[in-house]
C-alpha positions, -999 to +999 in steps of 0.1 A: +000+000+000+018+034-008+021+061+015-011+089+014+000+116-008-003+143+023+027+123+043+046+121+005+043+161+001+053+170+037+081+145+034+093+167+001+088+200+019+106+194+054+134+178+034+139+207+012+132+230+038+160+211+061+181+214+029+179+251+021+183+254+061+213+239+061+228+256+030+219+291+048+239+277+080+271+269+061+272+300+039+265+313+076+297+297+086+316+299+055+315+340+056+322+335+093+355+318+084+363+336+058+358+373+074+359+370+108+347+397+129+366+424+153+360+410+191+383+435+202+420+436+222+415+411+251+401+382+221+427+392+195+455+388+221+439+353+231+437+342+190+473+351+187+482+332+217+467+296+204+489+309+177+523+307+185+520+275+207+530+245+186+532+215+189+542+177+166+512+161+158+518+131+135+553+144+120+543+184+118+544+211+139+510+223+141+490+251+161+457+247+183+448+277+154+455+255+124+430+227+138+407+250+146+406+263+114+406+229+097+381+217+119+358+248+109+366+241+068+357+205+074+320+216+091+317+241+060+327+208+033+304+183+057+274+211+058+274+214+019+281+184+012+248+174+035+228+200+016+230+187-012+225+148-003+191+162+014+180+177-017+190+145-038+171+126-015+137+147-012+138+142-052+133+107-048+108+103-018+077+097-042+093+070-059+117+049-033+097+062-002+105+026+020+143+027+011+146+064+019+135+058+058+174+044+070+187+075+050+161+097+066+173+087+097+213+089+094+209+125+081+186+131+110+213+115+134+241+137+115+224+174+117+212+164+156+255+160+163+260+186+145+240+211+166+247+197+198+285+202+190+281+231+177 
């Protein structure tokens, strides 16, 4: 028996919604990287302390900066990335509703880690 055509159309919305949402929250965090905004003296003095301490991490000498930095690229990839796999996926809930429920769900799992960490 197929799905009623409400719970199909609601399905298409929230995913697109949850796609477009996310897309605003890494462009969001994307400009955020890339132009960073004035917190004044006392924050400046503490970015330029994590710095200058380094460190080896696997073979390089690295800075608590440079991982956070990579760690906040990574988010930006991960975010787009997720986007785009929501709005892949909403395409297809009116034909492959029953194999789309286990994808549903790891995307749902993903975003909810994603905002607790953040």
């Amino acid at each position: 028996m197929a799905p009623p055509l409400v719970y199909l159309t609601l399905s298409l919305v929230f995913l697109r919604l949850a796609s477009f949402l996310l897309l605003v929250v890494a462009i969001g965090h994307t400009y955020g990287l890339l132009y960073p905004a004035d917190l004044g003296a006392d924050a400046e003095q503490a970015l330029e302390g994590i710095k200058k301490v380094r460190f080896e991490f696997f073979g390089t000498n690295r800075s608590h900066w440079e991982f956070y930095h990579g760690c906040s690229m990574l988010f930006t990839v991960n975010a787009n990335c997720l986007a785009i796999l929501i709005f892949i996926l909403s395409g297809q809930v009116k034909s492959r509703i029953s194999g789309l429920l286990p994808c549903r769900g790891v995307v749902f799992l993903d975003t909810a880690g994603i905002a607790v960490l953040s």
